[in-house]
NUGUKOL-323147 format. One line per 5 residues: number of its first residue (from 1); their letters; for each residue x, y, z of N, C-alpha, C. Coordinates in steps of 0.2 Angstrom, whole numbers, always signed. Example, Ala and Ser with C-alpha at 12.3 -4.5 7.8 and 13.67 -1.06 7.14 Angstrom:
<rs>
1> AS> +66 -28 +39 +62 -22 +39 +66 -16 +39 ~ +64 -11 +35 +68 -5 +36 +64 +0 +39;
</rs>
This chain:
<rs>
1> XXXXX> +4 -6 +0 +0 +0 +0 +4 +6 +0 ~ +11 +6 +4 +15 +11 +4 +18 +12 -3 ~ +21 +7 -5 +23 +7 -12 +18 +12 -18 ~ +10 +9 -17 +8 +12 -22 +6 +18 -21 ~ +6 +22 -14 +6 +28 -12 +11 +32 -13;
6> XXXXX> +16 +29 -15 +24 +33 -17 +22 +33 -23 ~ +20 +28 -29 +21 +28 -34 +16 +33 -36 ~ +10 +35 -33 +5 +38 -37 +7 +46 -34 ~ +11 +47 -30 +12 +56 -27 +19 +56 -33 ~ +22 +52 -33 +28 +51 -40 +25 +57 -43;
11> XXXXX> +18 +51 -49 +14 +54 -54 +13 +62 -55 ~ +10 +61 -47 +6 +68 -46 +11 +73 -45 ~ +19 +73 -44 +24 +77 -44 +25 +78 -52 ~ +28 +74 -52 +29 +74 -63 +24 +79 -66 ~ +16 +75 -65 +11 +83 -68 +12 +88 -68;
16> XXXXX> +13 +89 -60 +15 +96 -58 +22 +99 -61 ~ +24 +96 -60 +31 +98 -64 +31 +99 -71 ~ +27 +96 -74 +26 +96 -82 +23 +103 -84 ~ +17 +105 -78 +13 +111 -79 +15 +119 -78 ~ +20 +115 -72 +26 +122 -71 +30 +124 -75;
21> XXXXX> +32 +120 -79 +37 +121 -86 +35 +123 -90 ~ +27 +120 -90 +24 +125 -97 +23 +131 -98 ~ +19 +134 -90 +18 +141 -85 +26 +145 -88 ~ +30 +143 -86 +37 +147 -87 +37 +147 -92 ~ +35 +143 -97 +35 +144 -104 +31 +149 -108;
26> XXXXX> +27 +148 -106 +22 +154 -108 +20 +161 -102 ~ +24 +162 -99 +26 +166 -97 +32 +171 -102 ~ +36 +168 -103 +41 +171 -108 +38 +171 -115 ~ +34 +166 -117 +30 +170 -124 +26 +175 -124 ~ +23 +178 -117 +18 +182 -119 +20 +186 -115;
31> XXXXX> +27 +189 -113 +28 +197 -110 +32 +199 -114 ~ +29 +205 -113 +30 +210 -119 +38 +211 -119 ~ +40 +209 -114 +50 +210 -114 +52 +206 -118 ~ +58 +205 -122 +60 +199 -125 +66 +196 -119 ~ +66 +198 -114 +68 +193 -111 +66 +192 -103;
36> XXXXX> +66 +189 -98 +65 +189 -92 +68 +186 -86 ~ +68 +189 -80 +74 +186 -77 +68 +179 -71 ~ +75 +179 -67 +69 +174 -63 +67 +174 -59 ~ +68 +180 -56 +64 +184 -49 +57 +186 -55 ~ +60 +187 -59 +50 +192 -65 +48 +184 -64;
41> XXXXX> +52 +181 -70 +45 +174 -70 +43 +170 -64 ~ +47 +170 -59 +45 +167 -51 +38 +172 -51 ~ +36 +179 -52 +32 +180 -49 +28 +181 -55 ~ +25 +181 -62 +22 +177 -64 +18 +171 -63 ~ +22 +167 -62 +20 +159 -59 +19 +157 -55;
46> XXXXX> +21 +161 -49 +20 +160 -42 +22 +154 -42 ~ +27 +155 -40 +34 +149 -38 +39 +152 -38 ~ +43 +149 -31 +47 +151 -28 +54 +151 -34 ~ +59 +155 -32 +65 +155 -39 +67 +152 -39 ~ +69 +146 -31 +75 +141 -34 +71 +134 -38;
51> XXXXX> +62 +137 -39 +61 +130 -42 +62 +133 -51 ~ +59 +139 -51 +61 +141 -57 +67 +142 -58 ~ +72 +144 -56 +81 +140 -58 +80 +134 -61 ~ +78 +128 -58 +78 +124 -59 +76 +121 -65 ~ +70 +123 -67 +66 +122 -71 +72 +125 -78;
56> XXXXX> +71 +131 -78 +74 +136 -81 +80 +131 -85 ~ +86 +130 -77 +91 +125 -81 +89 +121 -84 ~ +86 +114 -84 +82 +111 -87 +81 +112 -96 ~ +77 +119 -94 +74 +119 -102 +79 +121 -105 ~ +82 +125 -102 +90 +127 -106 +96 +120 -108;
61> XXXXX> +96 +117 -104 +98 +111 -108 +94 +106 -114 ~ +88 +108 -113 +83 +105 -118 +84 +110 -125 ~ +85 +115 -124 +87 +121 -130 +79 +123 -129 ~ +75 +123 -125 +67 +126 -126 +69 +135 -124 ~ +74 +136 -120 +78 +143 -118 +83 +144 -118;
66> XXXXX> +83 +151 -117 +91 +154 -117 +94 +158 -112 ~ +100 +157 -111 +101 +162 -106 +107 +167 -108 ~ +106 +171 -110 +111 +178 -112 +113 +179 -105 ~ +121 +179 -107 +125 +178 -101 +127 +185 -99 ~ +127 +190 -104 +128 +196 -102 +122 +199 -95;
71> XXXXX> +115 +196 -96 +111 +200 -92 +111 +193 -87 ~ +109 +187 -90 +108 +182 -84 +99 +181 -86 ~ +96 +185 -91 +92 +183 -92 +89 +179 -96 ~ +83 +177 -97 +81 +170 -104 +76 +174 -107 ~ +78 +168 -113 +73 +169 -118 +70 +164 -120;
76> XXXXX> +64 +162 -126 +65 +156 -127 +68 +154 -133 ~ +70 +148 -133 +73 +145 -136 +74 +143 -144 ~ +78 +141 -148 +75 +137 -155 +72 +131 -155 ~ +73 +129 -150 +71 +123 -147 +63 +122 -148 ~ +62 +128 -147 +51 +125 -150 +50 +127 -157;
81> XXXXX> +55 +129 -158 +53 +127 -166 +51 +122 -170 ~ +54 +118 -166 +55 +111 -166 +48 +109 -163 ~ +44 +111 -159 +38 +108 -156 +33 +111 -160 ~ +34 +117 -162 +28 +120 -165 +29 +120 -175 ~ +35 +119 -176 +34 +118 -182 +31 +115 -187;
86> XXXXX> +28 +107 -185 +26 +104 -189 +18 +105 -188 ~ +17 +109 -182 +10 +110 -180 +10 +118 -189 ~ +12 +122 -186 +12 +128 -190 +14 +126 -197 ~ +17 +122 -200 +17 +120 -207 +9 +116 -211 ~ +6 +112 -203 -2 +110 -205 -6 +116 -206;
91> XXXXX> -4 +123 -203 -8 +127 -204 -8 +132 -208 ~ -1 +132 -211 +0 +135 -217 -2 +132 -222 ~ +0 +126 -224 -2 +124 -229 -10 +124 -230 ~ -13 +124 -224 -21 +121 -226 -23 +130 -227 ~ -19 +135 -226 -23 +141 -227 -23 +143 -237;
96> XXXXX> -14 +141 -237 -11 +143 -243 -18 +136 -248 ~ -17 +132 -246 -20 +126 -252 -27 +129 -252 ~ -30 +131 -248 -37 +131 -248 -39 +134 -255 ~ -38 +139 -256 -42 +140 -263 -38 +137 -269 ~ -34 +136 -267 -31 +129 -275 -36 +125 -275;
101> XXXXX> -36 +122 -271 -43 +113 -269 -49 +117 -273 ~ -51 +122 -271 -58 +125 -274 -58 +123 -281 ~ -52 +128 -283 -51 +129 -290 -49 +123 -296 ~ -46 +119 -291 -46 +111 -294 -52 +108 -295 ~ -55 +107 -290 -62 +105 -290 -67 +108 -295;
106> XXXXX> -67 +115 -296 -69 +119 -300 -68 +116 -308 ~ -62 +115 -309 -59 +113 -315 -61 +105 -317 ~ -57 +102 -314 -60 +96 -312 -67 +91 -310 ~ -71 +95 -306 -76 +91 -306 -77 +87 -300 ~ -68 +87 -300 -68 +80 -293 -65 +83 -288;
111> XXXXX> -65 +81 -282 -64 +80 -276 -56 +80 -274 ~ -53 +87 -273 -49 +88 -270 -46 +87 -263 ~ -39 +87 -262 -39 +86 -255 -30 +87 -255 ~ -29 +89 -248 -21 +90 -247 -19 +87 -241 ~ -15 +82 -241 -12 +78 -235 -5 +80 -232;
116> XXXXX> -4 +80 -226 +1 +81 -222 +5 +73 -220 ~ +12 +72 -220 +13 +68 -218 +15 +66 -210 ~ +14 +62 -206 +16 +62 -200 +19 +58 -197 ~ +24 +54 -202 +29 +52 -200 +28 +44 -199 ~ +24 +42 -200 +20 +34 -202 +14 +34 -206;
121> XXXXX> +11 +39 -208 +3 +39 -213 +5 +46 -216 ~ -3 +46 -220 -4 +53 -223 -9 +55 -219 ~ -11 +59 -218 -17 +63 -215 -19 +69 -218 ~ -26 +69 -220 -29 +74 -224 -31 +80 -217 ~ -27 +88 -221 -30 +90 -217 -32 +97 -218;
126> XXXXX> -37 +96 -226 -40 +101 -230 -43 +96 -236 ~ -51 +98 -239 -53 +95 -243 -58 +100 -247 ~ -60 +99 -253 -66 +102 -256 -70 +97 -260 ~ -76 +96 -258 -79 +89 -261 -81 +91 -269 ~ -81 +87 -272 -86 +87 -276 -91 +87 -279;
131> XXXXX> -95 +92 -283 -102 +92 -285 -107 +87 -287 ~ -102 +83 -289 -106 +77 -290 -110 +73 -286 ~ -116 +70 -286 -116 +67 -283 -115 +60 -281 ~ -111 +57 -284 -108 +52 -284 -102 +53 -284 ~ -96 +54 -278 -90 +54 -278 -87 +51 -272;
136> XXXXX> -81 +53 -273 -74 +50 -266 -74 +56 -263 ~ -74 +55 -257 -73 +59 -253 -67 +57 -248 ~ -65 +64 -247 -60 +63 -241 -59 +68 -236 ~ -63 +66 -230 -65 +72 -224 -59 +73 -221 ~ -57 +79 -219 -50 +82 -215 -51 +77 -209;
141> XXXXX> -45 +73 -206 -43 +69 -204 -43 +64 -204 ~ -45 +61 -211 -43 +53 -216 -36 +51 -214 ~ -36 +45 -213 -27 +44 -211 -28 +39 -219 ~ -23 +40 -221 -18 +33 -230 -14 +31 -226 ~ -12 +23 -226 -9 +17 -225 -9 +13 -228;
146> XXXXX> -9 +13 -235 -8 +9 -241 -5 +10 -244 ~ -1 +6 -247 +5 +9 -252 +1 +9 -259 ~ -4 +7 -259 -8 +7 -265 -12 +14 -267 ~ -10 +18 -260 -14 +24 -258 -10 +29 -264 ~ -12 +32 -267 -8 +38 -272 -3 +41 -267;
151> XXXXX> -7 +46 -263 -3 +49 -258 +3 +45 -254 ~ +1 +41 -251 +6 +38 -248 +13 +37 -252 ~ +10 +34 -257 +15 +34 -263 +21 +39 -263 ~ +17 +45 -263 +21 +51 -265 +26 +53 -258 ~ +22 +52 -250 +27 +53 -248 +32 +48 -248;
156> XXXXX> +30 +44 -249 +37 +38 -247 +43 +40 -253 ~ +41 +40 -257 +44 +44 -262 +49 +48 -262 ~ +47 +52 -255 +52 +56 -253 +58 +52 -247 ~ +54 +48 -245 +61 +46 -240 +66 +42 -243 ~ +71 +41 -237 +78 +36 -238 +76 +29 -237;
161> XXXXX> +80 +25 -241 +78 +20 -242 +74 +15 -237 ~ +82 +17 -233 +80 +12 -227 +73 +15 -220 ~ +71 +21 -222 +65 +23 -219 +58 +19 -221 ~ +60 +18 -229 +53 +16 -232 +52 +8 -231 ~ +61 +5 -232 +60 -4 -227 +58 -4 -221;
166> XXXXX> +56 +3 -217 +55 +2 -209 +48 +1 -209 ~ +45 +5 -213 +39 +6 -214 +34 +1 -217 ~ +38 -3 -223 +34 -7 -225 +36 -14 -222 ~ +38 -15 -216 +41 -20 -214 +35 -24 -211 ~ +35 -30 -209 +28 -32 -205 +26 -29 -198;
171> XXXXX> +30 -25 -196 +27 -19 -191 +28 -14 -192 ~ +28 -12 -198 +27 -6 -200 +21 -2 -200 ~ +19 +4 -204 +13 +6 -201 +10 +6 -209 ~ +15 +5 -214 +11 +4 -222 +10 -3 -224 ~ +3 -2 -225 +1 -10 -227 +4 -11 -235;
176> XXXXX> +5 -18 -235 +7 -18 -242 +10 -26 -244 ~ +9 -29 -249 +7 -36 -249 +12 -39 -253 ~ +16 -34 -257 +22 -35 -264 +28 -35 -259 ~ +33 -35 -264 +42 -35 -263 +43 -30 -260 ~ +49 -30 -257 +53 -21 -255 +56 -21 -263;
181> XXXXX> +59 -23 -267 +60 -23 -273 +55 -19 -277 ~ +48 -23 -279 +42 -19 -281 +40 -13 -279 ~ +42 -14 -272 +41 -3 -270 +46 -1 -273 ~ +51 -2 -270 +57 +3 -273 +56 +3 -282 ~ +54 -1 -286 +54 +0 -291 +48 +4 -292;
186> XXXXX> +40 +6 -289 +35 +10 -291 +36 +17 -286 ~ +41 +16 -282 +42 +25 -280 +49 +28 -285 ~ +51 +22 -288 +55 +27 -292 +52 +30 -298 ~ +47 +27 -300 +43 +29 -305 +40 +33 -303 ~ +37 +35 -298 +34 +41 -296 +38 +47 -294;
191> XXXXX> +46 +46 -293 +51 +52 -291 +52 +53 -300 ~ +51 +49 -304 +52 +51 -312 +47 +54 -314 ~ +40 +52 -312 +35 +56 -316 +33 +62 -312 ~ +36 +64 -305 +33 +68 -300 +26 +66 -299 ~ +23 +61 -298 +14 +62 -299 +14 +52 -298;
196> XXXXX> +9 +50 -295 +9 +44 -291 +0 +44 -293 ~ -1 +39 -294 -10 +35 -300 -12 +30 -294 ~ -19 +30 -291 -19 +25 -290 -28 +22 -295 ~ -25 +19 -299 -31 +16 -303 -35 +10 -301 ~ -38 +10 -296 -43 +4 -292 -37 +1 -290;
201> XXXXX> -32 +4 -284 -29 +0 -281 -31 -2 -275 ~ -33 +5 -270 -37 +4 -266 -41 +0 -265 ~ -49 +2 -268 -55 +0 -269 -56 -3 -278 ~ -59 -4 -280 -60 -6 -288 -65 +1 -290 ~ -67 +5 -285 -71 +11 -288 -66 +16 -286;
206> XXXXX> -60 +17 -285 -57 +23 -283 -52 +25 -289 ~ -52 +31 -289 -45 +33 -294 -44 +40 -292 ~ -37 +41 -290 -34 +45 -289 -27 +48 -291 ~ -25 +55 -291 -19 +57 -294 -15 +61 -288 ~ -11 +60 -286 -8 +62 -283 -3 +67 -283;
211> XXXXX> +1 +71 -282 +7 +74 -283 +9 +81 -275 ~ +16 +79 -277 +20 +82 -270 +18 +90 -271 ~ +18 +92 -265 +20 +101 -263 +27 +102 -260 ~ +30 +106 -260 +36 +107 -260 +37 +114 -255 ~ +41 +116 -251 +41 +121 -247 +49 +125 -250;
216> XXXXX> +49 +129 -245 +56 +132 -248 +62 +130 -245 ~ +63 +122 -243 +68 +118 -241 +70 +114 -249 ~ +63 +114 -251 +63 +110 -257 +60 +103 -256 ~ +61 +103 -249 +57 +97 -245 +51 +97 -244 ~ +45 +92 -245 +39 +89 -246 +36 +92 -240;
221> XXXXX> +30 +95 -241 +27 +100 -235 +20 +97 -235 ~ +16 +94 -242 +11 +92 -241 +9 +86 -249 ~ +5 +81 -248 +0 +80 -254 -4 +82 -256 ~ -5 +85 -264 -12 +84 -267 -14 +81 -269 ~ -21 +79 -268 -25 +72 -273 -30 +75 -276;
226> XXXXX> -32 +74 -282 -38 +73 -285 -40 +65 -284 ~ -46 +64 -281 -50 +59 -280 -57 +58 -285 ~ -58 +53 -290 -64 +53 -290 -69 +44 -291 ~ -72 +42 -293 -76 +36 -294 -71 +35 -302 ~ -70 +29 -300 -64 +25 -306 -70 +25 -313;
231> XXXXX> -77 +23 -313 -79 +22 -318 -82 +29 -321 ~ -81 +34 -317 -82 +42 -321 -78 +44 -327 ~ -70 +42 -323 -66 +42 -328 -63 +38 -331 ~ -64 +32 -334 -63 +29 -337 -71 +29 -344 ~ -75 +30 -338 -81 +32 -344 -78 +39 -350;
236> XXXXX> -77 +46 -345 -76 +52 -349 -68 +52 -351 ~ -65 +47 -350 -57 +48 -352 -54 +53 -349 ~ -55 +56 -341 -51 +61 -340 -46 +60 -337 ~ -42 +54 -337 -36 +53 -333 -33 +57 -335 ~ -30 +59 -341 -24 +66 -343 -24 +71 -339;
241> XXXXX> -32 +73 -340 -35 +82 -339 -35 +83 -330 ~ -35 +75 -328 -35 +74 -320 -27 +77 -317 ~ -23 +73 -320 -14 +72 -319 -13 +79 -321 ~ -14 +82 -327 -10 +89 -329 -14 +94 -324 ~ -20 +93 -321 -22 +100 -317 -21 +98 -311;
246> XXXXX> -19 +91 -307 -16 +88 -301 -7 +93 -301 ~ -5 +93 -307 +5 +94 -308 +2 +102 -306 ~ -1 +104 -311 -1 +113 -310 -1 +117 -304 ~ -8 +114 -303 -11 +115 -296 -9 +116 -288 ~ +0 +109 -289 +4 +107 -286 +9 +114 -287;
251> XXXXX> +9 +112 -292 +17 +118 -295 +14 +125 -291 ~ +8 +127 -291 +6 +134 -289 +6 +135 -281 ~ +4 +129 -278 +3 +128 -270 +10 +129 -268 ~ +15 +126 -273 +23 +125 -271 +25 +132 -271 ~ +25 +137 -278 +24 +144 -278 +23 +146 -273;
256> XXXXX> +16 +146 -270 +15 +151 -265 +16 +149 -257 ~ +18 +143 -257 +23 +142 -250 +32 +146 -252 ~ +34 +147 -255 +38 +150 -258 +45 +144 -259 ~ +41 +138 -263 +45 +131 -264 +48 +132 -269 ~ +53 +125 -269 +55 +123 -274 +56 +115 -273;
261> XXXXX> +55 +113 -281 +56 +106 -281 +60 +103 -276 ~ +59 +97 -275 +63 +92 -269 +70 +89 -274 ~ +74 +88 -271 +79 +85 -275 +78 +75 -277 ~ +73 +75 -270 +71 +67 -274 +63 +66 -278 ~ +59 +73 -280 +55 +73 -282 +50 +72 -279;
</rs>
């Protein structure tokens, strides 16, 4: 009984600790100072200084702060860059794409969409449906897992090799039923054509085009897909007119992130 009484006030210090760090943290983001010492942020936070020292050194070791050695004072660090950037690149992206997806859709007919990759799937997280009523849909927070999936495709595309064997491994998080040879042989064709098809691979009624967005690393910031019913187009012949307004579409969103092509496409 003593043990789990230890073990749960453990818990309940850690929280607290967690919550306090965040408190100093956001303490330094929203005073108007650009730096602060730690008698101010002690009485922001209401805690005593030598816990924010403490803290303090911590985060400074973590790079979340800084401490200008001339004053003795912090700032924050580049260290959340790294926390908030892939948050802040979903939300650019889904501002900048929004009206491309319209105007695809517009052009197209079909069912636009722009995925984020996170690092095991794709996740949709901006779409504009289709007027039709009969189409594919793909509501902002669809997760791909299929390597059959267009998108998917495209990000794998993007990685090193051995990231894409980790992935498609049988703990992996991309399903996939072929050789590590047959992928590496269907992502090289996609880094060749920039643009990745899925023609009823999925579903036998899906068809889909995919292609990369690119930011100003040159590194892959998001997917476009044009999604629609496989027999729509295959009835009207518009695979071309889908793939060339998928590439443009892509090319513009890239533009206006202020991208350039990826060096693995």
């Amino acid at each position: 009984m003593t043990q789990e009484r230890t073990t749960s006030q453990e818990k309940q210090g850690a929280a607290a600790s967690l919550l306090n760090g965040f408190a100093v943290l956001e303490a330094l983001a929203t005073s108007s100072r650009p730096q602060l010492g730690v008698t101010e942020i002690s009485a922001i936070v209401d805690l005593h200084k030598s816990t924010v020292s403490r803290m303090l050194t911590g985060l400074a070791e973590a790079g979340y702060v800084e401490r200008d050695e001339s004053t003795g004072r912090y700032r924050l660090g580049l260290g959340m860059i790294g926390l908030a950037g892939p948050l802040l690149a979903e939300l650019d992206i889904r501002r900048v794409a929004a009206p491309y997806l319209e105007e695809l859709t517009d052009t197209t007919g079909e069912t636009s969409a722009i995925a984020i990759w996170n690092g095991a799937e794709g996740v949709v997280v901006e779409q504009y449906a289709s007027p039709h009523q009969v189409k594919h849909s793909a509501s902002i927070g669809t997760r791909y897992h299929r390597f059959a999936s267009s998108s998917v495709r495209v990000f794998l595309a993007t990685l090193p090799d051995e990231e894409v064997e980790r992935l498609l491994s049988p703990d992996g998080s991309i399903q996939f039923d072929g050789s590590l040879e047959e992928a590496r042989a269907a992502l090289a064709e996609v880094r060749e054509a920039g643009v990745a098809i899925n023609d009823g691979g999925t579903t036998v009624e899906e068809y889909g085009v995919s292609a990369p967005v690119h930011d100003y690393r040159g590194e892959i910031a998001g997917c476009l897909t044009a999604s629609a019913p496989r027999t729509r187009v295959q009835h009207l012949g518009t695979q071309e007119k889908l793939m060339e307004a998928v590439l443009e579409t892509a090319a513009m969103i890239t533009a206006r992130l202020g991208g350039r092509e990826g060096a693995r496409g």
